[in-house]
N, CA and C atoms of all chains as a GROMACS GRO file, in nm:
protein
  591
    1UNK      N    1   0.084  -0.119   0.000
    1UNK     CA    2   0.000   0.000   0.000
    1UNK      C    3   0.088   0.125   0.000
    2UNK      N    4   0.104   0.148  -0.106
    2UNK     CA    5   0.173   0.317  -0.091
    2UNK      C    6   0.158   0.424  -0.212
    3UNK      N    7   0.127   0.526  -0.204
    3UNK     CA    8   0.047   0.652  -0.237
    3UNK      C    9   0.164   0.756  -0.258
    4UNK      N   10   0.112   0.855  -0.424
    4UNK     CA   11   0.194   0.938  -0.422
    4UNK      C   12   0.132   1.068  -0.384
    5UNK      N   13   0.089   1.162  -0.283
    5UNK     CA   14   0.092   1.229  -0.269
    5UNK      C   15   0.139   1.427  -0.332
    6UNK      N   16   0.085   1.476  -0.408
    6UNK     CA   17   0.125   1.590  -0.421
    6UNK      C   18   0.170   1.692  -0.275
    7UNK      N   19   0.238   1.765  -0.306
    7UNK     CA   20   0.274   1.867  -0.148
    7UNK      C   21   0.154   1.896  -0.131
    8UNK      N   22   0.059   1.972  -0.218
    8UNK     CA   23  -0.066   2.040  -0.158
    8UNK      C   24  -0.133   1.962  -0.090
    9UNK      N   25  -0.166   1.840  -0.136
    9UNK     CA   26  -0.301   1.748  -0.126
    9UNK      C   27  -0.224   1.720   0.062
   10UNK      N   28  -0.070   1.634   0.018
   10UNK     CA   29  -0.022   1.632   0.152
   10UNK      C   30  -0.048   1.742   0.277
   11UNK      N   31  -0.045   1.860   0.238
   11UNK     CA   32  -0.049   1.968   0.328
   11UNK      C   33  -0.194   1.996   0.383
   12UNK      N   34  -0.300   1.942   0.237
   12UNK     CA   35  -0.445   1.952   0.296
   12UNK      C   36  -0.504   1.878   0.380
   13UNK      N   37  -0.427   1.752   0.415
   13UNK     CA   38  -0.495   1.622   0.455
   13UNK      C   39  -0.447   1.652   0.577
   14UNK      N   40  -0.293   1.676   0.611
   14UNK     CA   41  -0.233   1.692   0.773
   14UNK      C   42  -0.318   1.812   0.809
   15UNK      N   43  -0.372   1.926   0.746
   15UNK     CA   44  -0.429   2.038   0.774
   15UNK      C   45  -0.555   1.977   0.849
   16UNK      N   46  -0.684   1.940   0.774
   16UNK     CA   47  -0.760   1.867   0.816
   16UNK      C   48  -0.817   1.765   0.884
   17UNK      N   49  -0.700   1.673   0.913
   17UNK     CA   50  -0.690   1.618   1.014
   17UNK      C   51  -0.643   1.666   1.200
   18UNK      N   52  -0.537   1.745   1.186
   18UNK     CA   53  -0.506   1.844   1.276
   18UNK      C   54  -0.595   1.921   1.302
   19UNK      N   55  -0.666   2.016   1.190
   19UNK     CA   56  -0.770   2.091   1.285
   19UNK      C   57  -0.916   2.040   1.376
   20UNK      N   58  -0.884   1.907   1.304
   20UNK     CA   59  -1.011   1.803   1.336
   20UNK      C   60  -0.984   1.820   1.490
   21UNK      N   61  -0.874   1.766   1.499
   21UNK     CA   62  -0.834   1.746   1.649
   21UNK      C   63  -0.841   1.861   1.707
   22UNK      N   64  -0.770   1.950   1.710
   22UNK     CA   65  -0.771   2.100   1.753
   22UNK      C   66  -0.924   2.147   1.808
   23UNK      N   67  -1.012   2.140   1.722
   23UNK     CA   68  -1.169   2.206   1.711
   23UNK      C   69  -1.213   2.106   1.835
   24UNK      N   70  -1.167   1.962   1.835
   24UNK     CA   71  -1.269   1.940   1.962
   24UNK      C   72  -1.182   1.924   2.031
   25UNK      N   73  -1.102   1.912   2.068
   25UNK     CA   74  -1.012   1.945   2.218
   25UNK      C   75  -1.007   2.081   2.274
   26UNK      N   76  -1.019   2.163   2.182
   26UNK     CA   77  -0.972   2.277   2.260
   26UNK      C   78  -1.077   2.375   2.235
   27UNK      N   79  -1.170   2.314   2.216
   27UNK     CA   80  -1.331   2.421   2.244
   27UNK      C   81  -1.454   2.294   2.343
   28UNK      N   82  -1.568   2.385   2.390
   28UNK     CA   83  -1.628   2.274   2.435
   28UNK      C   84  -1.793   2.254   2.374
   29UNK      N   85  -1.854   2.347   2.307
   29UNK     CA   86  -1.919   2.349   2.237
   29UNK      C   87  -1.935   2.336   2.107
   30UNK      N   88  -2.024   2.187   2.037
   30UNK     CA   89  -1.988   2.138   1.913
   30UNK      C   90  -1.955   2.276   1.773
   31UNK      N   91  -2.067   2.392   1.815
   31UNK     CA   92  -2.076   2.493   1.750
   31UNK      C   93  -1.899   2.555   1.747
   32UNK      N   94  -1.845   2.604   1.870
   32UNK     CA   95  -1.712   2.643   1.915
   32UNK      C   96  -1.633   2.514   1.844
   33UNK      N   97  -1.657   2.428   1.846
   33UNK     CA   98  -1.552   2.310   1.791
   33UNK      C   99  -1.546   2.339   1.665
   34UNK      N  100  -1.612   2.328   1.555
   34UNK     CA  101  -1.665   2.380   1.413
   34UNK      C  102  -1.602   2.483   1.352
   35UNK      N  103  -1.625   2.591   1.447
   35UNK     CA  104  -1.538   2.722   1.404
   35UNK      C  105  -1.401   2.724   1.418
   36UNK      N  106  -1.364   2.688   1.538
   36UNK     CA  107  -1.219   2.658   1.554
   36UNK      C  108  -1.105   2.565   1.462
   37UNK      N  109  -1.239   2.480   1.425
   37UNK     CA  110  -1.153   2.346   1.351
   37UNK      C  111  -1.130   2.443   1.224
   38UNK      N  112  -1.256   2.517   1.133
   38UNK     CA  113  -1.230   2.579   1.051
   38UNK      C  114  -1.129   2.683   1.052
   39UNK      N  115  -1.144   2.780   1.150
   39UNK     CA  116  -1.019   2.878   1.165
   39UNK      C  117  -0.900   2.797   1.148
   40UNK      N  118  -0.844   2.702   1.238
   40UNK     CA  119  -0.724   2.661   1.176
   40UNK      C  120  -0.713   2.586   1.082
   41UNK      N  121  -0.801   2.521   1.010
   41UNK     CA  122  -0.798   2.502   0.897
   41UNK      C  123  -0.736   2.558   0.756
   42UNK      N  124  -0.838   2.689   0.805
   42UNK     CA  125  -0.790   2.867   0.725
   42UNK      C  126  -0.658   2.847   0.757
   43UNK      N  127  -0.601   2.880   0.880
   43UNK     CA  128  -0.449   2.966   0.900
   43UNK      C  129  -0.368   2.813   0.811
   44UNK      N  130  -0.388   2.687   0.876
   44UNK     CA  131  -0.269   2.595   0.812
   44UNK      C  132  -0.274   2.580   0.638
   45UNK      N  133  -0.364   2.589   0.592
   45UNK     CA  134  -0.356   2.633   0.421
   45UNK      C  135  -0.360   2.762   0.395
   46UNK      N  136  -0.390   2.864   0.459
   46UNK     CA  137  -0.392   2.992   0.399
   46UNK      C  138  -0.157   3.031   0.427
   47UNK      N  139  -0.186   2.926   0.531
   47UNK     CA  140   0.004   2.957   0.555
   47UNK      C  141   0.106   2.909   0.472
   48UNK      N  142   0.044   2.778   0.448
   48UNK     CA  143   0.089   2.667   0.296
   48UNK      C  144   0.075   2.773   0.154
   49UNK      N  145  -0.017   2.822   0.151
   49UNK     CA  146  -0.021   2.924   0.027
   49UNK      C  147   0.055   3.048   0.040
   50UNK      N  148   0.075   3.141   0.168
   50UNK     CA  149   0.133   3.207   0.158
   50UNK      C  150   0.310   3.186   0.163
   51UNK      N  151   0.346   3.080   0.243
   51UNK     CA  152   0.461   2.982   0.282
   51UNK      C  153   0.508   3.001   0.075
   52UNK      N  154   0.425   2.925   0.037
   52UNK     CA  155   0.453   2.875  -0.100
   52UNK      C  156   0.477   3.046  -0.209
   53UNK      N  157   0.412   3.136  -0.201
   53UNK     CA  158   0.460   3.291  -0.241
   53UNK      C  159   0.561   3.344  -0.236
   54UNK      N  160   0.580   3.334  -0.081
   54UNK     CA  161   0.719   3.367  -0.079
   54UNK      C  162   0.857   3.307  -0.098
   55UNK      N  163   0.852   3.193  -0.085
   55UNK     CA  164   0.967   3.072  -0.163
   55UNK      C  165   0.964   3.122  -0.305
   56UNK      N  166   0.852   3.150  -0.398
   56UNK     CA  167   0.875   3.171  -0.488
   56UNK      C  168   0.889   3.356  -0.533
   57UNK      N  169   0.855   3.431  -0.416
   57UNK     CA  170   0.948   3.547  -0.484
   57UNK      C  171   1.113   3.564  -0.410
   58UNK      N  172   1.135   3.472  -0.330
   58UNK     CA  173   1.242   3.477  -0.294
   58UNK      C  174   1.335   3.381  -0.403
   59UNK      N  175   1.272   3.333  -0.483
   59UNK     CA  176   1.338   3.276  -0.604
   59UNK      C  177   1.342   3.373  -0.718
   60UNK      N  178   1.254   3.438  -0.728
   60UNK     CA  179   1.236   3.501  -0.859
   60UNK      C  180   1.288   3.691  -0.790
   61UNK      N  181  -1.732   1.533   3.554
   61UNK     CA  182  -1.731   1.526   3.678
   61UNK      C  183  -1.850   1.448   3.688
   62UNK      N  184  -1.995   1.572   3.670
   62UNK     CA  185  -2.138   1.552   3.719
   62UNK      C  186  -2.213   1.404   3.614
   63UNK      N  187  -2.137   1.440   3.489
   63UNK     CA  188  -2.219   1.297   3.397
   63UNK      C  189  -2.122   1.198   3.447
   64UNK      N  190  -2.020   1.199   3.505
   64UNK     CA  191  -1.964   1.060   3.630
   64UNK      C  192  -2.067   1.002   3.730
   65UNK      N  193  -2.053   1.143   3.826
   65UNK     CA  194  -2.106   1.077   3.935
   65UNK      C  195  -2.271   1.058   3.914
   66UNK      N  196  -2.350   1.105   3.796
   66UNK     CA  197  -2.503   1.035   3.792
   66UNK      C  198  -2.455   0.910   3.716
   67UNK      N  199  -2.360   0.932   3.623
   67UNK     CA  200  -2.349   0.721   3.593
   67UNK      C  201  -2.340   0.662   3.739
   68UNK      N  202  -2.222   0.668   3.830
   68UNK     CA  203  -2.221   0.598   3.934
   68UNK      C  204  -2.341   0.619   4.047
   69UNK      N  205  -2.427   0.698   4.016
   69UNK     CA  206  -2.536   0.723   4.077
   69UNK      C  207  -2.675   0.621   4.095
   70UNK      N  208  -2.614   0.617   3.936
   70UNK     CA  209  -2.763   0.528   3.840
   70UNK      C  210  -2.652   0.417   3.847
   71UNK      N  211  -2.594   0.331   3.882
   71UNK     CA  212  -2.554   0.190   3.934
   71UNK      C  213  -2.440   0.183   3.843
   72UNK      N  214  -2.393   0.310   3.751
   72UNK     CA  215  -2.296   0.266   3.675
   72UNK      C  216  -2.210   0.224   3.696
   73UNK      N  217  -2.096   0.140   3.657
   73UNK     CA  218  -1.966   0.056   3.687
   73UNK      C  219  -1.834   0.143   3.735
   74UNK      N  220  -1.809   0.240   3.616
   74UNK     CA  221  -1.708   0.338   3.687
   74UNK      C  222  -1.736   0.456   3.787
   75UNK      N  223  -1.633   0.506   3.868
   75UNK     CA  224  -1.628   0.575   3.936
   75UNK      C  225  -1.560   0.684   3.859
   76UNK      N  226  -1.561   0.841   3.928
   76UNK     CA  227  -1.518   0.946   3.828
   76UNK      C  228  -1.338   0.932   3.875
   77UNK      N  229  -1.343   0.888   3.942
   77UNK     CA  230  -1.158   0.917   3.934
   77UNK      C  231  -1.099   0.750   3.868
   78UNK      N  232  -1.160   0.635   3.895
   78UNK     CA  233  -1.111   0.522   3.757
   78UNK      C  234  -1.146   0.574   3.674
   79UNK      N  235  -1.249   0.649   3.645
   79UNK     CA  236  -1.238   0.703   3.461
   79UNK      C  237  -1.142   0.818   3.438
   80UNK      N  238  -1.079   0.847   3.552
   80UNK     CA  239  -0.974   0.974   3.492
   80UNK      C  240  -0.878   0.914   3.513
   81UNK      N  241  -0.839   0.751   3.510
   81UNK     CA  242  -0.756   0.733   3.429
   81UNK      C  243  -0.753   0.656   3.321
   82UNK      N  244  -0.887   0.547   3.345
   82UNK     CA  245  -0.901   0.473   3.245
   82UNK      C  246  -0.916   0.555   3.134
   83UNK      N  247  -0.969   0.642   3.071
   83UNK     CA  248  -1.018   0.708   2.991
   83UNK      C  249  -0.891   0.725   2.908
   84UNK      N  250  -0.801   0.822   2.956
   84UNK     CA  251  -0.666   0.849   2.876
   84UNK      C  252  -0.595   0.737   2.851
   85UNK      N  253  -0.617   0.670   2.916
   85UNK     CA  254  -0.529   0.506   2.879
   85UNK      C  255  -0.574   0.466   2.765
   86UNK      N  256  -0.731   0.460   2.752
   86UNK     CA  257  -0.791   0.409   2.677
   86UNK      C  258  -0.763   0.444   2.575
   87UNK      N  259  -0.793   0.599   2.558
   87UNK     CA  260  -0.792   0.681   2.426
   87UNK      C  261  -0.640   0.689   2.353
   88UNK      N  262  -0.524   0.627   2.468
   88UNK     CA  263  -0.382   0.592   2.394
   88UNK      C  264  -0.392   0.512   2.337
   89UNK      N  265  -0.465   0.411   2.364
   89UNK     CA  266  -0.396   0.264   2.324
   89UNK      C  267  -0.513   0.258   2.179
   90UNK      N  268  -0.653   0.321   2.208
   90UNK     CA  269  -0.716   0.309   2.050
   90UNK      C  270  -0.734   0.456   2.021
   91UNK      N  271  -0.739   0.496   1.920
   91UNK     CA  272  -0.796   0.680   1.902
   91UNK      C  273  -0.911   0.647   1.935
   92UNK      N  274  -0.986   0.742   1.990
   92UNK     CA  275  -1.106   0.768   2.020
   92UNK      C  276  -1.185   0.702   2.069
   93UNK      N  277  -1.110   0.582   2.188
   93UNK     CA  278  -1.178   0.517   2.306
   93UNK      C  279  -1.222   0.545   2.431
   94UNK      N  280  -1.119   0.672   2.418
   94UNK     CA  281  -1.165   0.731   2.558
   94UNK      C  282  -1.277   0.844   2.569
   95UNK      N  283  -1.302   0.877   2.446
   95UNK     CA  284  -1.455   0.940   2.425
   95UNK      C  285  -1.534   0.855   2.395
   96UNK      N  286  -1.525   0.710   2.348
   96UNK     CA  287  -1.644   0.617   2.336
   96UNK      C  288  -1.690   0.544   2.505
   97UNK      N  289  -1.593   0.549   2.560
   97UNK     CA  290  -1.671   0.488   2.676
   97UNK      C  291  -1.700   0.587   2.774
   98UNK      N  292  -1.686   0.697   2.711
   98UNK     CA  293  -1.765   0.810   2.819
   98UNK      C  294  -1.872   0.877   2.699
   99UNK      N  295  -1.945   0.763   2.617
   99UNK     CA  296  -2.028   0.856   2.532
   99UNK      C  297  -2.012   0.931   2.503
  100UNK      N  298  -1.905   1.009   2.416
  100UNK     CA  299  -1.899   1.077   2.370
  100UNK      C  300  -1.841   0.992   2.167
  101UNK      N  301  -1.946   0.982   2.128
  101UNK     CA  302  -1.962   0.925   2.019
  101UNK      C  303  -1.864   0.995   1.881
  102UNK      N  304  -1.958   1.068   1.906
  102UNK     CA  305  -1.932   1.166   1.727
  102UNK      C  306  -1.765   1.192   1.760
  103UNK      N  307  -1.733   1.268   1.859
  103UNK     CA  308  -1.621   1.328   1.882
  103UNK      C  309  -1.522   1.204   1.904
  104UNK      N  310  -1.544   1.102   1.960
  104UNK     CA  311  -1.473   0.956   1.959
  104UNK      C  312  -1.445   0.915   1.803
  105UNK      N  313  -1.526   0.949   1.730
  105UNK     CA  314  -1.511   0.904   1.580
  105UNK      C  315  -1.411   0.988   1.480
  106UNK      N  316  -1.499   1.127   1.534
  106UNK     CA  317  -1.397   1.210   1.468
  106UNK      C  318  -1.253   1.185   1.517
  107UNK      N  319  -1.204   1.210   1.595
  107UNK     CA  320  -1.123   1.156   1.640
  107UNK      C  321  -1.029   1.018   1.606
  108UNK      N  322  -1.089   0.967   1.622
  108UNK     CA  323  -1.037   0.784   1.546
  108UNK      C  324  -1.005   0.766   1.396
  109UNK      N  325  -1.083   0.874   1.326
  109UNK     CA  326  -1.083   0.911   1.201
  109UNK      C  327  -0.930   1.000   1.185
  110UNK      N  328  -0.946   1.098   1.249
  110UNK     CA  329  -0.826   1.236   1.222
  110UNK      C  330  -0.624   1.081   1.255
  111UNK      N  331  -0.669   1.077   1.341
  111UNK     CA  332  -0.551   1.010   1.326
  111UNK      C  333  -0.541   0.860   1.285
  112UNK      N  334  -0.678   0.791   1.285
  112UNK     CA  335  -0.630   0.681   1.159
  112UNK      C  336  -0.573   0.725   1.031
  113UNK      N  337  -0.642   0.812   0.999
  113UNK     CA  338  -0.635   0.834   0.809
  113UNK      C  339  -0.494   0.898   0.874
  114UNK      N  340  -0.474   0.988   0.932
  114UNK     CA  341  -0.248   1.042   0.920
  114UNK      C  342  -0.170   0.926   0.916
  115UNK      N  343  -0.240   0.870   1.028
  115UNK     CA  344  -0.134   0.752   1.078
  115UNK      C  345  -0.099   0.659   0.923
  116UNK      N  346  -0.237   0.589   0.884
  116UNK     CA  347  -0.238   0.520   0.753
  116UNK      C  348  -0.187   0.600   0.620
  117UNK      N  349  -0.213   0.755   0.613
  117UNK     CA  350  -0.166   0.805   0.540
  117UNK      C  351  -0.036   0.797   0.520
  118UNK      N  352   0.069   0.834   0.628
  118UNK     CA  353   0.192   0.827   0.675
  118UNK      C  354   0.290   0.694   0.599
  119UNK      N  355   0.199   0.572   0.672
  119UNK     CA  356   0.288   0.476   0.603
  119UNK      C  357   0.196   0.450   0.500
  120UNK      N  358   0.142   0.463   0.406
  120UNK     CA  359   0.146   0.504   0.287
  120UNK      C  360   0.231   0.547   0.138
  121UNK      N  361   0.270   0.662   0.247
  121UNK     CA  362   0.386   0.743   0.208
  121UNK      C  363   0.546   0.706   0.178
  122UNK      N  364   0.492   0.554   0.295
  122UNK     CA  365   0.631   0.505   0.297
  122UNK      C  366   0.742   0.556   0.426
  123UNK      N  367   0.642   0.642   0.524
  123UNK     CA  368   0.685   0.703   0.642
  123UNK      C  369   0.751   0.588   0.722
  124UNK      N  370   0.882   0.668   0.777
  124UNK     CA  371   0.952   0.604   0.904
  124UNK      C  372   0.892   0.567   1.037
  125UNK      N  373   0.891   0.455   1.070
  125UNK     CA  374   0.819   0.422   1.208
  125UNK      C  375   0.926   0.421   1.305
  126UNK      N  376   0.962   0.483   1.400
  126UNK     CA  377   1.068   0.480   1.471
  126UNK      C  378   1.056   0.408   1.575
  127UNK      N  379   1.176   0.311   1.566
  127UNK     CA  380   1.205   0.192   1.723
  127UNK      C  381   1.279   0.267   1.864
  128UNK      N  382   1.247   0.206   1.928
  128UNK     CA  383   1.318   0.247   2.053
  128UNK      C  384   1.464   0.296   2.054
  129UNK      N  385   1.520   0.386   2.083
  129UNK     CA  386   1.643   0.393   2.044
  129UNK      C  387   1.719   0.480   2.173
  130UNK      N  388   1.856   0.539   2.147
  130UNK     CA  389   1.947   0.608   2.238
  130UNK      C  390   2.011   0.680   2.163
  131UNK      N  391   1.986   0.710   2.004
  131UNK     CA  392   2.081   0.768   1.938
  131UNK      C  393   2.072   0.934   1.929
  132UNK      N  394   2.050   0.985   1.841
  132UNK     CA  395   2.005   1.105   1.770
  132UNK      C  396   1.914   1.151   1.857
  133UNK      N  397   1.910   1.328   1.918
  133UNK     CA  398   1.760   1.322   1.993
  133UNK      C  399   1.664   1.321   1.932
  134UNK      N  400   1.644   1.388   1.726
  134UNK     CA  401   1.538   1.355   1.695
  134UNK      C  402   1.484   1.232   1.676
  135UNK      N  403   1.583   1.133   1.679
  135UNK     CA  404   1.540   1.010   1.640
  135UNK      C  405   1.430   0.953   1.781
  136UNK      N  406   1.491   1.022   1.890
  136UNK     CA  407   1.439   0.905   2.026
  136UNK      C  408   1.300   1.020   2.043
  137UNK      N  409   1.296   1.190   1.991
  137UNK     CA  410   1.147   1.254   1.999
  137UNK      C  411   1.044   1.178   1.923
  138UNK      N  412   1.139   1.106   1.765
  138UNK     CA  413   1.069   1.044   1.703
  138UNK      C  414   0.960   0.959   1.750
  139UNK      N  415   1.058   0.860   1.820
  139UNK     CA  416   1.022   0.756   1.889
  139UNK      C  417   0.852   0.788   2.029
  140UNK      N  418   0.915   0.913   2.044
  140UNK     CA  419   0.795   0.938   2.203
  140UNK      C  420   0.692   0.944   2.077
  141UNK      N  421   0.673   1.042   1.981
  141UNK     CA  422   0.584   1.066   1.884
  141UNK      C  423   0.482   0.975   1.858
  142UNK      N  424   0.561   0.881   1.782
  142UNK     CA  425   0.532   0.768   1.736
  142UNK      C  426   0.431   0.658   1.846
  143UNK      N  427   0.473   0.682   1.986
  143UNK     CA  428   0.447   0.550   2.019
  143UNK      C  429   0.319   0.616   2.099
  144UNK      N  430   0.271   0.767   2.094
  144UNK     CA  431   0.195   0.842   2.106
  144UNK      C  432   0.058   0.736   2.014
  145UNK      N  433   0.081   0.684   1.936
  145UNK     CA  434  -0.030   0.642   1.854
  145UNK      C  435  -0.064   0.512   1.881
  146UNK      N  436  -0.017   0.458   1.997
  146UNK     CA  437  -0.055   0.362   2.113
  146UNK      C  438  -0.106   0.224   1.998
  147UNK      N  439  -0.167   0.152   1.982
  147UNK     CA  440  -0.184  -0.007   1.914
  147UNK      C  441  -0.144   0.034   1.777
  148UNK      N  442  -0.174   0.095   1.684
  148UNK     CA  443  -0.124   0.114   1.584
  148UNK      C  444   0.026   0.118   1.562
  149UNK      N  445   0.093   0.226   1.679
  149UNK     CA  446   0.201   0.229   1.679
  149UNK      C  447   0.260   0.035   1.683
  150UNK      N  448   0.211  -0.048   1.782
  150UNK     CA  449   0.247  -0.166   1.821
  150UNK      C  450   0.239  -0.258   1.657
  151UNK      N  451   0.124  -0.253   1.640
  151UNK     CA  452   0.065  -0.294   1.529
  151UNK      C  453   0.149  -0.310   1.367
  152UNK      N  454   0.238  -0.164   1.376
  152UNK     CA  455   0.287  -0.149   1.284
  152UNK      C  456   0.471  -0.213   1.255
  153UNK      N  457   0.483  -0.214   1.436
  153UNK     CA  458   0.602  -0.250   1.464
  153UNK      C  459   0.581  -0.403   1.418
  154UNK      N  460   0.527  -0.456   1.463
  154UNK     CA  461   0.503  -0.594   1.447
  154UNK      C  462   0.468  -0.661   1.292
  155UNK      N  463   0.398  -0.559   1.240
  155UNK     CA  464   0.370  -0.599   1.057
  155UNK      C  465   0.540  -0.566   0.984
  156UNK      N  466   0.600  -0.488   1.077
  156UNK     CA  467   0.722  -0.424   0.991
  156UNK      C  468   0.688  -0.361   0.856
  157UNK      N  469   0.583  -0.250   0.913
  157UNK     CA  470   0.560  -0.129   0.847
  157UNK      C  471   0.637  -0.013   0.869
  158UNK      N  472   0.647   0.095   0.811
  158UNK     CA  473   0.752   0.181   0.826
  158UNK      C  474   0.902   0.178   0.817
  159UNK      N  475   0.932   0.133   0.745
  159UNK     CA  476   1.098   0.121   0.680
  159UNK      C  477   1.139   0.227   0.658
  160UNK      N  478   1.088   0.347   0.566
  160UNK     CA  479   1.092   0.446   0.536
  160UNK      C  480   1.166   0.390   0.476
  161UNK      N  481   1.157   0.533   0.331
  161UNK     CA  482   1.236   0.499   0.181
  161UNK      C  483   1.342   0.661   0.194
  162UNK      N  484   1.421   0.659   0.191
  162UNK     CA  485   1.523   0.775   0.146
  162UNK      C  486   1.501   0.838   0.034
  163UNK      N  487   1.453   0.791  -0.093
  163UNK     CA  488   1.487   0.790  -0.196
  163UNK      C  489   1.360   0.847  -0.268
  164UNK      N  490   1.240   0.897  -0.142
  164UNK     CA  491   1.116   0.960  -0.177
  164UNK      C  492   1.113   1.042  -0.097
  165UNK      N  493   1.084   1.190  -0.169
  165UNK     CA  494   1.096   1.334  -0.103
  165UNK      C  495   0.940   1.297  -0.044
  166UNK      N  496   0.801   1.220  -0.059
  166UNK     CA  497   0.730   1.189   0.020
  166UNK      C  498   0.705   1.134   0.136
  167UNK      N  499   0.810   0.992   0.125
  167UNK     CA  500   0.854   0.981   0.260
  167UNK      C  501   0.878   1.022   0.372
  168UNK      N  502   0.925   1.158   0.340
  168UNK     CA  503   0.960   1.238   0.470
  168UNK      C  504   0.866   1.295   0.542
  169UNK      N  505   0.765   1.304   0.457
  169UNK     CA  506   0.610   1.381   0.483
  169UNK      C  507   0.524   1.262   0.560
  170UNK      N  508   0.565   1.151   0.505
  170UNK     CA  509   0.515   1.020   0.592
  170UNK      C  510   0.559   0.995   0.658
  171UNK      N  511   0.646   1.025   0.717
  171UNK     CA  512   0.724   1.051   0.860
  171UNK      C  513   0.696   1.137   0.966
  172UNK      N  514   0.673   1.224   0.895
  172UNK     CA  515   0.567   1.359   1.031
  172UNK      C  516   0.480   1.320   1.007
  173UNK      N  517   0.434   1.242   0.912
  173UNK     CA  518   0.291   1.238   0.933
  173UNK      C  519   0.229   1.102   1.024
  174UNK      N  520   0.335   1.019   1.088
  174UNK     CA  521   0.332   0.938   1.166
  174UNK      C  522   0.330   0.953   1.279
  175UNK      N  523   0.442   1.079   1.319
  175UNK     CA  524   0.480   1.136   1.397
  175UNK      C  525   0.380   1.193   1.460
  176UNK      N  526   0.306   1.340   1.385
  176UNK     CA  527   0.184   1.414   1.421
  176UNK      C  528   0.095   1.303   1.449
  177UNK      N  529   0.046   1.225   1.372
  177UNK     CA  530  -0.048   1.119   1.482
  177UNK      C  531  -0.047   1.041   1.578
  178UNK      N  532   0.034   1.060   1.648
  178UNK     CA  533   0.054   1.036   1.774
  178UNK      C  534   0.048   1.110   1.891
  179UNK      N  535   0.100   1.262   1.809
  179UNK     CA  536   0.105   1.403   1.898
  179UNK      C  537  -0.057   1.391   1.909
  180UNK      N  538  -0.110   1.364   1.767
  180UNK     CA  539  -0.280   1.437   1.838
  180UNK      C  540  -0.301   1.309   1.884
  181UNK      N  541  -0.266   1.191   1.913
  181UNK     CA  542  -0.390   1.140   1.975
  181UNK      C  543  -0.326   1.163   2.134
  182UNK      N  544  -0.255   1.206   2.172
  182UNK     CA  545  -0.182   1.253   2.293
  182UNK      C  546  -0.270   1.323   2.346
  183UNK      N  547  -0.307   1.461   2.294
  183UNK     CA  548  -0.381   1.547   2.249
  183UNK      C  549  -0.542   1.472   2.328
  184UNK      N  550  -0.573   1.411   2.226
  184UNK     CA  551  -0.707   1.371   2.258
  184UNK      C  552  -0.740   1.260   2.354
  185UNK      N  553  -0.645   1.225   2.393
  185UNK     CA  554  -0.639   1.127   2.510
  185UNK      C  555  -0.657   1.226   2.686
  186UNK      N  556  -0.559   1.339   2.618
  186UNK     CA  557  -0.543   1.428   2.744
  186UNK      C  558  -0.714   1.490   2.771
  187UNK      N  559  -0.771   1.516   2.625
  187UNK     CA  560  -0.938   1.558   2.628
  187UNK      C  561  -0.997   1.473   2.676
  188UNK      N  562  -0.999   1.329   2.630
  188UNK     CA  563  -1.072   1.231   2.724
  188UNK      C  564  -1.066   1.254   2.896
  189UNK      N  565  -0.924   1.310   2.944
  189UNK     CA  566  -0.889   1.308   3.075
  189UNK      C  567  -0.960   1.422   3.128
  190UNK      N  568  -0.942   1.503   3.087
  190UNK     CA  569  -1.034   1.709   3.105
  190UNK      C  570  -1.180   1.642   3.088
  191UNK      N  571  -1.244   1.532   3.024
  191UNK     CA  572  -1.404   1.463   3.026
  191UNK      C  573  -1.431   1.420   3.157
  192UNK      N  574  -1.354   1.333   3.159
  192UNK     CA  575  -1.342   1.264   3.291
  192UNK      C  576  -1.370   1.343   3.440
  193UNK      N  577  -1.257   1.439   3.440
  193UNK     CA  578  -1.278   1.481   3.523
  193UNK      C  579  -1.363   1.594   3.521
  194UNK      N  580  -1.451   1.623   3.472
  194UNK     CA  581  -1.514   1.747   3.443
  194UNK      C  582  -1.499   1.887   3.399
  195UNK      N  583  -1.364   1.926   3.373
  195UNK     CA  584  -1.314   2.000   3.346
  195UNK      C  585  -1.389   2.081   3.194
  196UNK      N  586  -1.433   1.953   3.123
  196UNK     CA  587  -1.489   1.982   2.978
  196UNK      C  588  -1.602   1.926   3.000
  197UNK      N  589  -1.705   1.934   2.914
  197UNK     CA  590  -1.850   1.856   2.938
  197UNK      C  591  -1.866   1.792   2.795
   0.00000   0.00000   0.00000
């Protein structure tokens, strides 16, 4: 069993899984869990995208 | 705390301080056991889900499973990481999964990504424990 992975897809899946966890551990209302999971959701791909900008104007 | 002591109220089997520890034990050794035997369902699943699919993702990838060791300190953080993911971790040792490949820039990603599932179910084992004791509801 082994899988090739793109970086993004890789980065979306640890994203989503992590905030999974995040949202209900560290809120206590399913509603508060939801948002939270989403907020970091946002920050760990919105950071992957911005992460990925600047590698490339620091190349170019 | 209070959905403890009305289980042990109503004749239930555990007491609230054996479930503050059974609970985190539990939730080490499977993801999301220690929210299933304190009913807490959905969040037990989610849960069991978030770090099955890393964990499986991981060696997938062809991720490093790290053995007990004394060498390197990342190698032996590896190791706490790793064994963070409690039967799987065992499970995998024993199938002689995780070899890890050098020779795949993915691999390495299946390596934290072995790693991180262990951190969260750490994570959610410690939530099972904050259930337990009432701290969370």
């Amino acid at each position: 069993m082994t899988f090739e992975l793109s970086h993004f897809t890789a980065a979306v899946i640890f994203a989503a899984c992590a905030s999974t966890v995040f949202g209900i551990t560290q809120r206590n209302t399913p509603r508060d869990m939801m948002r939270y999971g989403a907020y970091c959701f946002a920050l760990f791909v919105g950071g992957v995208i911005v992460a990925a900008w600047v590698m490339w104007a620091i190349k170019h | 705390m209070a959905n403890l002591q009305q289980t042990a109220a109503k004749g239930g089997e555990v007491s609230a301080s054996s479930m503050a520890i059974i609970a985190p034990f539990a939730g080490w050794l499977l993801p999301g056991l220690g929210h299933f035997i304190q009913r807490k369902w959905i969040r037990g699943l989610l849960l069991m889900l978030a770090v099955f699919i890393m964990f499986f993702a991981g060696i997938g990838m062809q991720g490093k499973v790290y053995g007990f060791n004394t060498g390197d300190l990342l190698d032996i953080l590896g190791f706490v990481g790793d064994v963070g993911s409690g039967m799987l971790y065992f499970i995998a040792r024993t199938m002689d999964w995780g070899g890890g490949n050098i020779q795949r820039a993915v691999a390495d990603y299946g390596t934290k990504y072995i790693v991180v599932a262990g951190l969260l179910n750490i994570i959610a084992a410690v939530d099972a424990h904050q259930i337990a004791i009432g701290k969370k509801s």
